[in-house]
Jmol script that loads the backbone (N, CA, C; Angstrom):
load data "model"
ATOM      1  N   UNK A   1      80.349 109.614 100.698  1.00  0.00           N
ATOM      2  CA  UNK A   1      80.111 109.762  99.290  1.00  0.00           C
ATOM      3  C   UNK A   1      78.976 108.838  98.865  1.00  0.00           C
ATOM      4  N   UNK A   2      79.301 107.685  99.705  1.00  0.00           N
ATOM      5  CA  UNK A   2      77.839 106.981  98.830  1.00  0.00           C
ATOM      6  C   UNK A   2      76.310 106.651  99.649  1.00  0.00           C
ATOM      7  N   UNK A   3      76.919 107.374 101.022  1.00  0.00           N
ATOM      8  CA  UNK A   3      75.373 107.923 101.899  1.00  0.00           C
ATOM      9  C   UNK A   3      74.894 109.237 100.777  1.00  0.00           C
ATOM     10  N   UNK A   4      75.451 110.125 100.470  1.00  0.00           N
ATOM     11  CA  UNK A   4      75.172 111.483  99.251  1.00  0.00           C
ATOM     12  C   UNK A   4      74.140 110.429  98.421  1.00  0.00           C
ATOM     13  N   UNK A   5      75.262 109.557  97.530  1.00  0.00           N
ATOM     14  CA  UNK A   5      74.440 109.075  96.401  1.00  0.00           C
ATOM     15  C   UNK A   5      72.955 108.695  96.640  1.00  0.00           C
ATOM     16  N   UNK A   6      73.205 107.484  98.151  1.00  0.00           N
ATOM     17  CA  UNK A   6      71.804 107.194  98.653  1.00  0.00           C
ATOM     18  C   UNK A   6      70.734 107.794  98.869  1.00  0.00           C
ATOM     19  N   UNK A   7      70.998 108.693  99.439  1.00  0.00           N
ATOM     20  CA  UNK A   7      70.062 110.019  99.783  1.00  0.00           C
ATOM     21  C   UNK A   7      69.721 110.587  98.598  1.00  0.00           C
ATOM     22  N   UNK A   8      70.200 110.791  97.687  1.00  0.00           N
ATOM     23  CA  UNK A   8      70.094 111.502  96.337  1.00  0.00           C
ATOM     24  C   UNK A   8      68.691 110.657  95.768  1.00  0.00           C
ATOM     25  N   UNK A   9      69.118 109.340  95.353  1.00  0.00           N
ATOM     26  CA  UNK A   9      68.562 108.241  94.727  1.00  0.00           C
ATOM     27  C   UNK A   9      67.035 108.228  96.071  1.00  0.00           C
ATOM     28  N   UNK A  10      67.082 108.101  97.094  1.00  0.00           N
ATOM     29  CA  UNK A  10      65.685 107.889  97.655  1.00  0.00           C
ATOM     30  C   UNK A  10      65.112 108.884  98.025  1.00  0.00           C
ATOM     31  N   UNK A  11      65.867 110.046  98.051  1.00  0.00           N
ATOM     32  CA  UNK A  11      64.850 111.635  98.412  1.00  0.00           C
ATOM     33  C   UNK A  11      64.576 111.915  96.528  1.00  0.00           C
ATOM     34  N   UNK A  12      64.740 111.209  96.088  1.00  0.00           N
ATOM     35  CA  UNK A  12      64.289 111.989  94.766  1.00  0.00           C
ATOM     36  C   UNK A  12      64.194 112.975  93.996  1.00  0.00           C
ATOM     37  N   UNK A  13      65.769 113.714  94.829  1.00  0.00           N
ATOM     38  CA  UNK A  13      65.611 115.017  94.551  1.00  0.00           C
ATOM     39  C   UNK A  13      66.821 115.488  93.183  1.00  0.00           C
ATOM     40  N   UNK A  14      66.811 116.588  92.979  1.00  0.00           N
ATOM     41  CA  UNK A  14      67.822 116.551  91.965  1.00  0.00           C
ATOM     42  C   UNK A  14      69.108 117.109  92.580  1.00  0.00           C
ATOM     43  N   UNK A  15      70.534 116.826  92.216  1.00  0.00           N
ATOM     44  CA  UNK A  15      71.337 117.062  92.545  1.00  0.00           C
ATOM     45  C   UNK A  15      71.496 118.578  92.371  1.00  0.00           C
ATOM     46  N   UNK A  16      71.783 119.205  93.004  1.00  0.00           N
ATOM     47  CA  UNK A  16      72.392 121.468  92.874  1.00  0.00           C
ATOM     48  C   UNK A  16      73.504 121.228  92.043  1.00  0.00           C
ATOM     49  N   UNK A  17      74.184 122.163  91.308  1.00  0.00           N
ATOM     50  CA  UNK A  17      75.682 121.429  91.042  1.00  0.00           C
ATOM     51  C   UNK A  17      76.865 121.706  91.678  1.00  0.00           C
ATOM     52  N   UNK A  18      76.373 122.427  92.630  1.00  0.00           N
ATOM     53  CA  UNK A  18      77.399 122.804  93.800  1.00  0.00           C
ATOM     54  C   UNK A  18      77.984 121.316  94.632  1.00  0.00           C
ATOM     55  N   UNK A  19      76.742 120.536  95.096  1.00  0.00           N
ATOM     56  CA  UNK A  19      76.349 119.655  95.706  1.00  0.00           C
ATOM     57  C   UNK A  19      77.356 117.626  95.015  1.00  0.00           C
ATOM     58  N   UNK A  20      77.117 118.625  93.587  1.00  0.00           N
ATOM     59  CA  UNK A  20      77.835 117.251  92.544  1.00  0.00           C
ATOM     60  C   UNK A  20      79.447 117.681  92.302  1.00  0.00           C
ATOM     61  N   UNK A  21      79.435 119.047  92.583  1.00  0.00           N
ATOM     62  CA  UNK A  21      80.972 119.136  92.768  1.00  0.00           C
ATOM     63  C   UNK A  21      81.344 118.735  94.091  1.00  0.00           C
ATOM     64  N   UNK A  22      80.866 119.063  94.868  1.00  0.00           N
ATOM     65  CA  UNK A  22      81.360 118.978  96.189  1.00  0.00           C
ATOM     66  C   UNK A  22      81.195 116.945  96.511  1.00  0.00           C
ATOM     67  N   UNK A  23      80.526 116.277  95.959  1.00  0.00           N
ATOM     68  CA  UNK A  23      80.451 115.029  95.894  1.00  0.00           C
ATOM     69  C   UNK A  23      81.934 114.350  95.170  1.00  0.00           C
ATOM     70  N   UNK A  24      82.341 114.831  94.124  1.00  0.00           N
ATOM     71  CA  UNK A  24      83.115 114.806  92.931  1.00  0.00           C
ATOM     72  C   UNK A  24      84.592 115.269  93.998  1.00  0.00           C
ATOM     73  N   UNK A  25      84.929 116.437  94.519  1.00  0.00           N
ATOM     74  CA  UNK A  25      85.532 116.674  95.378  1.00  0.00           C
ATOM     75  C   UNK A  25      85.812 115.875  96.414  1.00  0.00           C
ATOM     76  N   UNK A  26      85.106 115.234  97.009  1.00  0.00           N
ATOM     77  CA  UNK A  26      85.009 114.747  98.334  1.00  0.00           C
ATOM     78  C   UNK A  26      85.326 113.103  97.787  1.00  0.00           C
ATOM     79  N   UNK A  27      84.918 112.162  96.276  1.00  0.00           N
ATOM     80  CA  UNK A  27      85.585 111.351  95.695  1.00  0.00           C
ATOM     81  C   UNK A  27      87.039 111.053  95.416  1.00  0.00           C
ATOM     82  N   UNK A  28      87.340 112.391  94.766  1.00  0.00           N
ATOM     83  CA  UNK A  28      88.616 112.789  94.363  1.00  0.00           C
ATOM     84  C   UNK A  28      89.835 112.402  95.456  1.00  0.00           C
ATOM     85  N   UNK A  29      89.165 113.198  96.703  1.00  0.00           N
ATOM     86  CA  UNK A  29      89.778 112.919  97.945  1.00  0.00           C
ATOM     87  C   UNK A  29      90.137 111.984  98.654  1.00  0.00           C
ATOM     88  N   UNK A  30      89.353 111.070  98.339  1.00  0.00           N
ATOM     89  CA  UNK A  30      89.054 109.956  99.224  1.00  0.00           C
ATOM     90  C   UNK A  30      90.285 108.754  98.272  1.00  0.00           C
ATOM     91  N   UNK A  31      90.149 108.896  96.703  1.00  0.00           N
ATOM     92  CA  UNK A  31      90.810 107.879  96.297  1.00  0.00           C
ATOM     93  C   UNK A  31      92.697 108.711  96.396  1.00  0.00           C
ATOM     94  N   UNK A  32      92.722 110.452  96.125  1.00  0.00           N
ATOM     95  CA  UNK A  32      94.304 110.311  96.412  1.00  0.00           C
ATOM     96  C   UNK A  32      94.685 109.953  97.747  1.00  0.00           C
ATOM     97  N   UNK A  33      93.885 109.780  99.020  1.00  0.00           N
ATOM     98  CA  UNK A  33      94.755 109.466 100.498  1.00  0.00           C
ATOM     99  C   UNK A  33      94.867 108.306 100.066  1.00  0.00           C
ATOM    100  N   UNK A  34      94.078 107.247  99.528  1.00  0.00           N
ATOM    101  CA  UNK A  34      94.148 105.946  99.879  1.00  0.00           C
ATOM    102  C   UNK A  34      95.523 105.799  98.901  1.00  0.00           C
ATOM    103  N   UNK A  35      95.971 106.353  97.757  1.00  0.00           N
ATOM    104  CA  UNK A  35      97.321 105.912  97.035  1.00  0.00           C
ATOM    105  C   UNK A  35      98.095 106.734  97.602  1.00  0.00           C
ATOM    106  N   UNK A  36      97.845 108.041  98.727  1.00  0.00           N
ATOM    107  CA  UNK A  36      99.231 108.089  99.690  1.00  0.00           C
ATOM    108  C   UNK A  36      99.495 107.366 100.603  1.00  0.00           C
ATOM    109  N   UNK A  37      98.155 106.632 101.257  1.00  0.00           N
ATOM    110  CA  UNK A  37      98.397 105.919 102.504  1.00  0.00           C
ATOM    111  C   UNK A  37      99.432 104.484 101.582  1.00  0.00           C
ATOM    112  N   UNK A  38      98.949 103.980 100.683  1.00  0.00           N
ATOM    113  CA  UNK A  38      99.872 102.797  99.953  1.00  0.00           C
ATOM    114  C   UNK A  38     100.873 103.132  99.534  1.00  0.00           C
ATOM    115  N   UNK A  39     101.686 104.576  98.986  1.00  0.00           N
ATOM    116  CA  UNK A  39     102.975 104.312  98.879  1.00  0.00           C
ATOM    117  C   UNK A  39     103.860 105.152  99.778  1.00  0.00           C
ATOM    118  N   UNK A  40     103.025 105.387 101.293  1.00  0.00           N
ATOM    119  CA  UNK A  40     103.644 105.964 102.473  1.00  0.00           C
ATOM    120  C   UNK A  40     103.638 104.354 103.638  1.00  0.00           C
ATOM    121  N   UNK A  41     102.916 103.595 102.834  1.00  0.00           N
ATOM    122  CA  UNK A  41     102.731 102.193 104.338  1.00  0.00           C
ATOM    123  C   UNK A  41     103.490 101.041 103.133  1.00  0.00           C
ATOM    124  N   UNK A  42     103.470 101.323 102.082  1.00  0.00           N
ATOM    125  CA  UNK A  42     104.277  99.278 101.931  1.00  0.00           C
ATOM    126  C   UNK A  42     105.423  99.564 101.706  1.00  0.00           C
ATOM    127  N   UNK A  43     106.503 100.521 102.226  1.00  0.00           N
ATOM    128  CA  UNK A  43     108.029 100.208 102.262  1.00  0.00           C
ATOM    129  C   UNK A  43     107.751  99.437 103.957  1.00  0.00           C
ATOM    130  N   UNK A  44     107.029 100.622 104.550  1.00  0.00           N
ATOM    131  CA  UNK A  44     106.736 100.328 106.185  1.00  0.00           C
ATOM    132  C   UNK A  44     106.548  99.062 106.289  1.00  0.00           C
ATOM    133  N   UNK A  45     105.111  98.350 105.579  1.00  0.00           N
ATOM    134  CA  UNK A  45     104.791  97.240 105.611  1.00  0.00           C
ATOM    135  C   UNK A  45     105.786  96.215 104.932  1.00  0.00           C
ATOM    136  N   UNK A  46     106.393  96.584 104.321  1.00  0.00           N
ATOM    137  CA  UNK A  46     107.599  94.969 103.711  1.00  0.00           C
ATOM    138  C   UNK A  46     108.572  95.093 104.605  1.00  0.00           C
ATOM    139  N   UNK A  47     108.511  95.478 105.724  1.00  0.00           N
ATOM    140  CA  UNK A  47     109.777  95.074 106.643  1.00  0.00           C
ATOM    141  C   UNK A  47     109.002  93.824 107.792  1.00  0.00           C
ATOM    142  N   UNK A  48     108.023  94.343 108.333  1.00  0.00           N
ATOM    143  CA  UNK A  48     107.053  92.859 108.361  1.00  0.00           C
ATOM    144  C   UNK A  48     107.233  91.368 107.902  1.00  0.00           C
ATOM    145  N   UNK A  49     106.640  91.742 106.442  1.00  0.00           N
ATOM    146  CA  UNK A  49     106.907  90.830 105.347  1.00  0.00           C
ATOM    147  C   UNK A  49     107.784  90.086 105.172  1.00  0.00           C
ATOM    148  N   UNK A  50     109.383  91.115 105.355  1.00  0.00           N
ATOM    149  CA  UNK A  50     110.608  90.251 104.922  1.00  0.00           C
ATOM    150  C   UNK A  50     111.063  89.512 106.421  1.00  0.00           C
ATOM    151  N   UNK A  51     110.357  90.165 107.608  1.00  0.00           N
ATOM    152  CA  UNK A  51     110.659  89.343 108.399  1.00  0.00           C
ATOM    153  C   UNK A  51     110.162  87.899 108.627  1.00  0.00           C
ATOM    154  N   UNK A  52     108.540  87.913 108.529  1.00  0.00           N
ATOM    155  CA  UNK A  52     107.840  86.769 108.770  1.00  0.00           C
ATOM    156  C   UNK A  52     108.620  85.711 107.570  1.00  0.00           C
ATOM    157  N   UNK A  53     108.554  86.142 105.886  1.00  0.00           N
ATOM    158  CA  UNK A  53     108.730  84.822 104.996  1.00  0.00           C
ATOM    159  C   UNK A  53     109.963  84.998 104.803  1.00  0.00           C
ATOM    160  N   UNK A  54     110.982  85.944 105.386  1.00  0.00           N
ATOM    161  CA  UNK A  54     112.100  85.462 105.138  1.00  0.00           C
ATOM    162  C   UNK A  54     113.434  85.003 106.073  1.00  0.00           C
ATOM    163  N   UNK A  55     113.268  85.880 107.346  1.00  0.00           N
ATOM    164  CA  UNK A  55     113.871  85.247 108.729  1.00  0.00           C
ATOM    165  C   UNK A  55     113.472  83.694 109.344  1.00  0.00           C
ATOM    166  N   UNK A  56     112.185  84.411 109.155  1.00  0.00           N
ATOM    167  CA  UNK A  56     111.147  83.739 110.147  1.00  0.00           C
ATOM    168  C   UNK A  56     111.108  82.019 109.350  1.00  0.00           C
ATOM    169  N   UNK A  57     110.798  81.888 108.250  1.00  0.00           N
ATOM    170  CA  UNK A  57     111.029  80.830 107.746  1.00  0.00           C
ATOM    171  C   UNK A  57     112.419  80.322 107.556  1.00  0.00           C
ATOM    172  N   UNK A  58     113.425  81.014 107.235  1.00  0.00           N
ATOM    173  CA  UNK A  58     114.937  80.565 107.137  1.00  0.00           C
ATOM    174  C   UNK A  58     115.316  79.895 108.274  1.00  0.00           C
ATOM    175  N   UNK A  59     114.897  80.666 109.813  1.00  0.00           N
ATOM    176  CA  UNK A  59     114.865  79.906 110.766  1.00  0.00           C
ATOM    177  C   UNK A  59     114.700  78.748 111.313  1.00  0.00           C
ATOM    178  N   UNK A  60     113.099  78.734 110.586  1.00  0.00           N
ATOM    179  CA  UNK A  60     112.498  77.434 111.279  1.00  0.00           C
ATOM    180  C   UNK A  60     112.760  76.217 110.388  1.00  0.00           C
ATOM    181  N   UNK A  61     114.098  75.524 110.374  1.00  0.00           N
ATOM    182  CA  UNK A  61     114.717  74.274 109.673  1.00  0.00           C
ATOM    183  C   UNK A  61     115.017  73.634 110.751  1.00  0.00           C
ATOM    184  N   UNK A  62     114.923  71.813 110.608  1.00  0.00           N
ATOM    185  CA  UNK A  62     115.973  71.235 111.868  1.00  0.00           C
ATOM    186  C   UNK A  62     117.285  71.442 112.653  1.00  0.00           C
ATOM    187  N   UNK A  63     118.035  71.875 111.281  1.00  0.00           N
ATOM    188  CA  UNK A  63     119.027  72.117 111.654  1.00  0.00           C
ATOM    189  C   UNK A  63     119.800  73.393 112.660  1.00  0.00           C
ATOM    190  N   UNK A  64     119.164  74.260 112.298  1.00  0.00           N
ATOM    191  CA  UNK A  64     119.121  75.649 113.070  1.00  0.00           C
ATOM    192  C   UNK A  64     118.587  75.183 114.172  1.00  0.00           C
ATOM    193  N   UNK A  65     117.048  74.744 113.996  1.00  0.00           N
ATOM    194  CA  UNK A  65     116.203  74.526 115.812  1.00  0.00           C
ATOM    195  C   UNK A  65     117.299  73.532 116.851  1.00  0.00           C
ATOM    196  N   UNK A  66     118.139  72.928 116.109  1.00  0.00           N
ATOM    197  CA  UNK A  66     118.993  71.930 116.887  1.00  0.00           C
ATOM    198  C   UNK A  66     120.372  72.164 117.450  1.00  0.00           C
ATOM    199  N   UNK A  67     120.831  73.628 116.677  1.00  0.00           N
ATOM    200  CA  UNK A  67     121.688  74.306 117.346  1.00  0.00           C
ATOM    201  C   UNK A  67     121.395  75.424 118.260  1.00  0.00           C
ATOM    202  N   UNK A  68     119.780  76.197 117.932  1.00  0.00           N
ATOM    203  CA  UNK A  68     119.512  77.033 119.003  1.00  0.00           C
ATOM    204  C   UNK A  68     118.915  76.363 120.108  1.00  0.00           C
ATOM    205  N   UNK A  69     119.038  75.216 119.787  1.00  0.00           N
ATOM    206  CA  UNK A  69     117.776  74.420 121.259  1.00  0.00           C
ATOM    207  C   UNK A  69     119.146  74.736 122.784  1.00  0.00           C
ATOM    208  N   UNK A  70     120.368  74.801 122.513  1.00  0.00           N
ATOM    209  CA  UNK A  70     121.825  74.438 123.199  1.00  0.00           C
ATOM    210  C   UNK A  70     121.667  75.915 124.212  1.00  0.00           C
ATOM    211  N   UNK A  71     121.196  77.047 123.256  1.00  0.00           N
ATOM    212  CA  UNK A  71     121.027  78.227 124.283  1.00  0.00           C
ATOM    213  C   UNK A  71     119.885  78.660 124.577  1.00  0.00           C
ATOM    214  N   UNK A  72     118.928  78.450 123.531  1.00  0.00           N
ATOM    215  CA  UNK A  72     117.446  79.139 123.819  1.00  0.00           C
ATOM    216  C   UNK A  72     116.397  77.581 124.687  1.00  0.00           C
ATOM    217  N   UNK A  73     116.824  76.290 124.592  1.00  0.00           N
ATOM    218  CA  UNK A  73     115.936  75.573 124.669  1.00  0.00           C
ATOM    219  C   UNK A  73     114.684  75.496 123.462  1.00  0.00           C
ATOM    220  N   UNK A  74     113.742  74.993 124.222  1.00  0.00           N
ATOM    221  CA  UNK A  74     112.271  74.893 123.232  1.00  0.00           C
ATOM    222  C   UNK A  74     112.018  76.021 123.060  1.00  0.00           C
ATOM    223  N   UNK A  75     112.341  76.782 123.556  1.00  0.00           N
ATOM    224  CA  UNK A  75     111.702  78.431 123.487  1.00  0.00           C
ATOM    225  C   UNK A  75     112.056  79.113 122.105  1.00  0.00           C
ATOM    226  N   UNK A  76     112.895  78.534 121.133  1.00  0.00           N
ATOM    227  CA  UNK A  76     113.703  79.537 120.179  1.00  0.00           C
ATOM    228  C   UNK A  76     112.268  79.866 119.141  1.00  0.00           C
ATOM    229  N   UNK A  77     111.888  79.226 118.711  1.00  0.00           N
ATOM    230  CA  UNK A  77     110.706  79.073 117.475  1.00  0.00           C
ATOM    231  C   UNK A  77     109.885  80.116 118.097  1.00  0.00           C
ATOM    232  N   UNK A  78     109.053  79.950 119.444  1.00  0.00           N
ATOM    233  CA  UNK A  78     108.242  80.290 119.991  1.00  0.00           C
ATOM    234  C   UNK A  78     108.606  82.146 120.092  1.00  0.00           C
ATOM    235  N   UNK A  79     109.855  82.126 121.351  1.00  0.00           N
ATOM    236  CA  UNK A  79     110.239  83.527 120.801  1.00  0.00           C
ATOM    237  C   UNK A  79     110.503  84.414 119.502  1.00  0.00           C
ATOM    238  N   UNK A  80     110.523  83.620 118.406  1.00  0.00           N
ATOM    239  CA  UNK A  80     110.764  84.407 117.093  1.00  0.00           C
ATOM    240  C   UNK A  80     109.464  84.998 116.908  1.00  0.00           C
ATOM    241  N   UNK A  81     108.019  84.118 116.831  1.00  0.00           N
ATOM    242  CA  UNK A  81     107.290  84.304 116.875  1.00  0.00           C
ATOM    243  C   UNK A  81     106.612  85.395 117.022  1.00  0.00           C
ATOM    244  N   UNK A  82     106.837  85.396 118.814  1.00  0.00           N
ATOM    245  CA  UNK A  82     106.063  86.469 119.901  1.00  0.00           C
ATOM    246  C   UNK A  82     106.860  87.456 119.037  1.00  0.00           C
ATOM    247  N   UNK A  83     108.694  88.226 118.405  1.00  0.00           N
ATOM    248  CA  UNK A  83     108.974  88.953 118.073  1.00  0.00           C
ATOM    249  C   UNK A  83     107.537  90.342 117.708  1.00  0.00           C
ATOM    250  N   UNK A  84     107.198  89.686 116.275  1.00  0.00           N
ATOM    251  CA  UNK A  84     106.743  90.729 116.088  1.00  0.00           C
ATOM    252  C   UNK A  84     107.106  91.830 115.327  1.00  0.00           C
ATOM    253  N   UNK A  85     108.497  91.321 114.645  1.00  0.00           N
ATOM    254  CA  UNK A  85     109.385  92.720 114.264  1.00  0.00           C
ATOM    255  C   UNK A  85     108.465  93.486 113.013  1.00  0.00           C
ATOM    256  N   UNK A  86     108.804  94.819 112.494  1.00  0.00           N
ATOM    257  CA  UNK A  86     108.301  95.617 112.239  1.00  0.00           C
ATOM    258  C   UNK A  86     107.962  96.927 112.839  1.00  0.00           C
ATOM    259  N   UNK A  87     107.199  98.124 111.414  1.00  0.00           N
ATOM    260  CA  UNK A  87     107.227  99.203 112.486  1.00  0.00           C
ATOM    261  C   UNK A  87     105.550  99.140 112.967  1.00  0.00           C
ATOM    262  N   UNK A  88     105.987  99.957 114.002  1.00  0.00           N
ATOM    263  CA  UNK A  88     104.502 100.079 114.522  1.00  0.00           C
ATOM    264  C   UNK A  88     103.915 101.334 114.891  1.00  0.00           C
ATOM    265  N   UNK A  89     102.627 101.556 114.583  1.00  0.00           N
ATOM    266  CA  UNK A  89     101.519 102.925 114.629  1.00  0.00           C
ATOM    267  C   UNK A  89     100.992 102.227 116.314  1.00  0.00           C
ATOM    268  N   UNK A  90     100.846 102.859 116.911  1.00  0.00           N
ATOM    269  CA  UNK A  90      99.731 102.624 118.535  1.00  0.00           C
ATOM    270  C   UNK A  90      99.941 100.905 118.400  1.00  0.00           C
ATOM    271  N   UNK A  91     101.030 100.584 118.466  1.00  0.00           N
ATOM    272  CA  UNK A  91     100.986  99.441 119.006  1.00  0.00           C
ATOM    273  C   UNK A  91     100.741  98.005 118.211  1.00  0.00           C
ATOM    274  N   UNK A  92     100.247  98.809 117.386  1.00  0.00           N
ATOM    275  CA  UNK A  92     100.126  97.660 116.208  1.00  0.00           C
ATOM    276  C   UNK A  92     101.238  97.807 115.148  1.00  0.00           C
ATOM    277  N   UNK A  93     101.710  96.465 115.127  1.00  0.00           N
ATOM    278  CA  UNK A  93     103.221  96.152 113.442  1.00  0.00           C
ATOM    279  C   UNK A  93     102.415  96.454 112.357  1.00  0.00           C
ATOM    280  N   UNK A  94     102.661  97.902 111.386  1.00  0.00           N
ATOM    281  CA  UNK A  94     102.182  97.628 110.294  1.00  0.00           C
ATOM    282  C   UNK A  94     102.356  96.510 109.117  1.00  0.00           C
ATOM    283  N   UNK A  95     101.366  95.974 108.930  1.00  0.00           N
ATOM    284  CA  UNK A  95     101.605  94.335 107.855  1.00  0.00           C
ATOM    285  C   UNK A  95     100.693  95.024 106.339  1.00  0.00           C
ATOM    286  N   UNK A  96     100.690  93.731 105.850  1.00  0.00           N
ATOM    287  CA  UNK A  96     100.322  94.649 104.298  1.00  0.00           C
ATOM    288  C   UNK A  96      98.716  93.834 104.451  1.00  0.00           C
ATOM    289  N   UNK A  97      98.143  93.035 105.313  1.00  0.00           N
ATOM    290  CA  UNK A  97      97.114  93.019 105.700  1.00  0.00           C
ATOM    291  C   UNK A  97      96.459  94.119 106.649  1.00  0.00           C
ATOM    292  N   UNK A  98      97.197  94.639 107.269  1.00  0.00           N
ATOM    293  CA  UNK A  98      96.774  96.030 107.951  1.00  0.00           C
ATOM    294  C   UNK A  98      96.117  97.325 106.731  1.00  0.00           C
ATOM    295  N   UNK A  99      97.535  97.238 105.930  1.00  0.00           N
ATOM    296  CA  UNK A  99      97.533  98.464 105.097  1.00  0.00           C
ATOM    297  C   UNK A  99      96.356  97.894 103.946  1.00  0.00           C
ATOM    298  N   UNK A 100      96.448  96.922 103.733  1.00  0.00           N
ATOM    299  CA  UNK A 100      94.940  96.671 102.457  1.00  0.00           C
ATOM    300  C   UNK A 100      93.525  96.614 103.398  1.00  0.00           C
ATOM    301  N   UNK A 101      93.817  96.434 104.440  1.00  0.00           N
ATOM    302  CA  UNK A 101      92.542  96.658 105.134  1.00  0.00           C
ATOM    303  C   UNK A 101      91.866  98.412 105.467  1.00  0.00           C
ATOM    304  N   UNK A 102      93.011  98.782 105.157  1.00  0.00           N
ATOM    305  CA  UNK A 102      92.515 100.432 105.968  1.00  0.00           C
ATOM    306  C   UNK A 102      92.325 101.147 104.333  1.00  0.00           C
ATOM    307  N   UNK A 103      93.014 101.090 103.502  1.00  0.00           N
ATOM    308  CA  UNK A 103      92.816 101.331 102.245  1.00  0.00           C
ATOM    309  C   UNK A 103      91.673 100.922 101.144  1.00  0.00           C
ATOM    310  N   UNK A 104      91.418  99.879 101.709  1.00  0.00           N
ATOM    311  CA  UNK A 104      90.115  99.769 100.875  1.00  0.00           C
ATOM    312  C   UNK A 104      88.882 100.095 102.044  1.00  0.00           C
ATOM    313  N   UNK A 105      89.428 100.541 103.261  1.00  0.00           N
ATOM    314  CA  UNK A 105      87.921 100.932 104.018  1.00  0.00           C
ATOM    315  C   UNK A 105      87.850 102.250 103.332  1.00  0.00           C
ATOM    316  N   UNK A 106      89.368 102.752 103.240  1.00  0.00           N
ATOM    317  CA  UNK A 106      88.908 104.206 102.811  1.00  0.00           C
ATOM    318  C   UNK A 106      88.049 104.698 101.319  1.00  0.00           C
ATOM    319  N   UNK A 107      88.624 103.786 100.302  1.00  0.00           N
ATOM    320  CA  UNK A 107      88.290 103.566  99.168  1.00  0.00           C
ATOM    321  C   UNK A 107      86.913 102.993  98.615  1.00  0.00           C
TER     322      UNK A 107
END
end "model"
wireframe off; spacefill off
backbone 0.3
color backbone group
């Protein structure tokens, strides 16, 4: 859409109005995926979320690290970590840094 505009603006030419619908169209498009991709990815993405600031931190207190040290050793923190929980597309956990990253590429 905004290679169109560019091209428009340095070929100097005038827009057809076929050309400004089909621009207008192809806008239109571009901004409804990006508000399906956001309210089809941040239920996805707040399971992420509630894991990292809310497990993940509830966890990491003295008191907890000093009762899991008895079965996990040093390893307990570290393995929560590597977890990772969330869902995942090809391998990657969708996060809501994922999903604002792909949404405003699209946008």
């Amino acid at each position: 859409w905004v290679l169109m505009a560019i091209a428009h603006f340095v070929g100097g030419s005038q827009l057809e109005e076929s050309s400004l619908e089909s621009l207008l169209q192809v806008g239109i498009t571009t901004v409804v995926l990006a508000i399906i991709i956001m309210i089809l990815g941040y239920p996805l993405a707040w399971v992420a979320e509630t894991f990292e600031y809310d497990v993940l931190r509830g966890l990491n207190n003295p008191a907890t690290l000093n009762k899991a040290q008895k079965h996990f050793g040093q390893q307990f923190l570290p393995h929560l970590n590597t977890l990772d929980w969330g869902f995942r597309i090809g391998g990657v956990v969708i996060k809501m840094k994922l999903l604002m990253g792909v949404c405003s590429t699209i946008s």
